[in-house]
N, C-alpha and C positions, 0 to 999 in steps of 0.2 A: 358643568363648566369645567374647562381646562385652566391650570394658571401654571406657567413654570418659574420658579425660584432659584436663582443662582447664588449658593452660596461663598461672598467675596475674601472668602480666608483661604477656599480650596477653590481656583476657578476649574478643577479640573471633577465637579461632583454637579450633577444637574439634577432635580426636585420636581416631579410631574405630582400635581396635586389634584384630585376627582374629586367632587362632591354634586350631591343628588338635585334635585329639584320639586318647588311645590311645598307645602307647606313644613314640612319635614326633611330629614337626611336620610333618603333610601337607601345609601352606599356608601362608605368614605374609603377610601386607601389611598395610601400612600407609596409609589412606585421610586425607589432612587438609584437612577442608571448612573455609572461611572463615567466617564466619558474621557480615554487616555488622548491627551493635548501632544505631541510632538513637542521634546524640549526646544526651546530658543536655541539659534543657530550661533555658533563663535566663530570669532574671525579666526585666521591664522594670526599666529603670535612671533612666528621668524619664518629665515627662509638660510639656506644652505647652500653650498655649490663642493661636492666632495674633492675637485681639484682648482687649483687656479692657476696653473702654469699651462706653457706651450713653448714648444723650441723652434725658434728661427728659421725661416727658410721654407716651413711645412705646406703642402699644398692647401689650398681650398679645402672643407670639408676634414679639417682634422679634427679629432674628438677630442674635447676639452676634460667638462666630466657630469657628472652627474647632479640636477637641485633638488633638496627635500627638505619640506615643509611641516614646520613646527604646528601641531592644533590641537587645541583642547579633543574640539567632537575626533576623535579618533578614526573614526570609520568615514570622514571626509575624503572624495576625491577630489584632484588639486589639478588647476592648465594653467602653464606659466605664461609670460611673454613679455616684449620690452616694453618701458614704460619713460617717459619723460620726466624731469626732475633733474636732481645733485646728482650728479656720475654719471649721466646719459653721454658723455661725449663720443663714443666709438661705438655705441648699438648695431650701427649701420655695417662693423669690420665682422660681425657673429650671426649666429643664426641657432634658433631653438629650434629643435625637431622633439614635441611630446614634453621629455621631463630632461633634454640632455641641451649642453651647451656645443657646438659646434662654430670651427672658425668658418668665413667666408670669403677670407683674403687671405696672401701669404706677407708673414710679419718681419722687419728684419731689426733684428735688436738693436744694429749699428743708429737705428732711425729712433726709436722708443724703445724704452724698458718695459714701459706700463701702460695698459689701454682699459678704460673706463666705463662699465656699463650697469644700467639700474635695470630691475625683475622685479617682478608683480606677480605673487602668487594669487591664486583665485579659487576657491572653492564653489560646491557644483551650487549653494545660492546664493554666490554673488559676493562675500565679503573675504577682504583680501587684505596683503599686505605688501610693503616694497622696499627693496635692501640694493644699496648702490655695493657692487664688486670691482676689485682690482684683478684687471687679469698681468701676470706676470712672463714678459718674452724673456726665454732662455739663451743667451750666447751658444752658438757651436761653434765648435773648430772647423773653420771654413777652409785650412790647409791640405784637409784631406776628402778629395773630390768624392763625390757622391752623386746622388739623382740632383741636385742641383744643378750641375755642370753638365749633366748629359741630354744631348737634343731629345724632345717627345719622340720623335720619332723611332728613337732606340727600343722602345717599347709600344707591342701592340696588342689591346685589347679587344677580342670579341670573340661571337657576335653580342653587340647591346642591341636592344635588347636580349637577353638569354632564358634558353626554355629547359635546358640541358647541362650541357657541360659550356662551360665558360674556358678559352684558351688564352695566355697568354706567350707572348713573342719576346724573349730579349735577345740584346747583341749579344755574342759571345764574349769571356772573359767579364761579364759584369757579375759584381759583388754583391749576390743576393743575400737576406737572412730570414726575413720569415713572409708570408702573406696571411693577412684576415680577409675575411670577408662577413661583415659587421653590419645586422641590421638599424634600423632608423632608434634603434631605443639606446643603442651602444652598447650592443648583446655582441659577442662572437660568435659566430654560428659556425663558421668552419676556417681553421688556422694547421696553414701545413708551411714546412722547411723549403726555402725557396731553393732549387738545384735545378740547373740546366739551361739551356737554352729556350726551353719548351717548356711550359707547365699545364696541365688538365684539372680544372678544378669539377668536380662533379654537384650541381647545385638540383638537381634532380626530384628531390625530396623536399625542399624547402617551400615555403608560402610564396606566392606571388607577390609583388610589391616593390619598393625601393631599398638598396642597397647599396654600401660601399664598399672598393677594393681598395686596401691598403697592404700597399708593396715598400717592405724595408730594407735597407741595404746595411753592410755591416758596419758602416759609420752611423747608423742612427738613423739618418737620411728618408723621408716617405714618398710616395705620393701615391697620392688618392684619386679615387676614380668612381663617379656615380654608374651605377649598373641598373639595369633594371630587370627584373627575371619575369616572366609572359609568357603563358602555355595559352 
């Protein structure tokens, strides 16, 4: 006969017990396999947002900053997203891409100072946690024109999709200062000195996938441009 015995001090030790049959004991042993349990999962215990400002005026798709999640199990991966509750007022004006905060509107300080949203971190089984954030709009000095003031049309980007070299067009005399081109986690991948009328960015090397172009002028001034790169 078999009988297994679980010992309730260590539930992580299991007991196979054999004995003979018939009038006597032909065999006895005692076999005691260990049997390693996977510790209990923890929840997250915070959550983080490495920036919380944004300056006025910024296009669509401006990169806010980065969230990281507080957890015991260390080796835990974490998908954030928004969540209803105390501070959800403005969820609707941002957009998570992965672990990063991104705007979805452009802000203008003169309108609010402060806009309100709650995040729900979530580990890979299932238990989470949720922190309402202030996001803070920056004043800029609107006296000194920038890509604010200047028609779309002044600038032109393509082709999008891009398999290659990505061009851009400005008017002449416009006050460039740098360009990124910034994948979906809020990496730099390739940032050059903006000069010219003409710019050649070479994306040739890169992954396929969704990207943005961010064009800054020397007032501070952006805007942003979804790309997408496709060989």
């Amino acid at each position: 006969s078999l009988s297994t015995v679980r010992n309730p001090a260590k539930w992580n030790q299991v007991f196979f017990h054999f004995t003979g049959s018939g009038s006597g004991i032909d065999n006895l042993e005692f076999w005691k396999i260990a049997a390693v349990l996977p510790p209990p999962n923890n929840a997250p215990t915070d959550l983080s947002l490495t920036s919380d400002t944004i300056r006025e005026n910024q296009g669509s798709h401006t990169f806010i900053g980065h969230f990281q999640t507080t957890d015991p199990d260390v080796n835990d991966t974490h998908t954030y997203s928004f969540t209803t509750g105390a501070g959800d007022d403005n969820n609707g004006d941002f957009m998570i891409l992965d672990s990063t905060l991104w705007s979805s509107i452009m802000f203008d300080y003169e309108d609010t100072t402060m806009k309100y949203i709650r995040v729900k971190t979530e580990d890979q089984d299932g238990a989470s946690f949720e922190k309402a954030f202030v996001i803070y709009i920056l004043d800029v000095d609107e006296t000194n024109p920038g890509f604010n003031e200047i028609n779309k049309t002044s600038v032109k980007i393509y082709p999008n999709p891009v398999s290659q070299i990505l061009l851009m067009d400005f008017e002449e005399g416009m006050s460039l200062k740098t360009i990124k081109f910034v994948s979906m986690d809020g990496s730099v991948v390739r940032e050059l000195k903006a000069e010219g009328s003409r710019i050649k960015l070479d994306v040739s090397n890169l992954e396929n996938g969704n990207y943005l172009l961010i064009i800054e002028d020397n007032a501070g001034n952006k805007i942003t441009k979804k790309v997408q790169l496709l060989r």
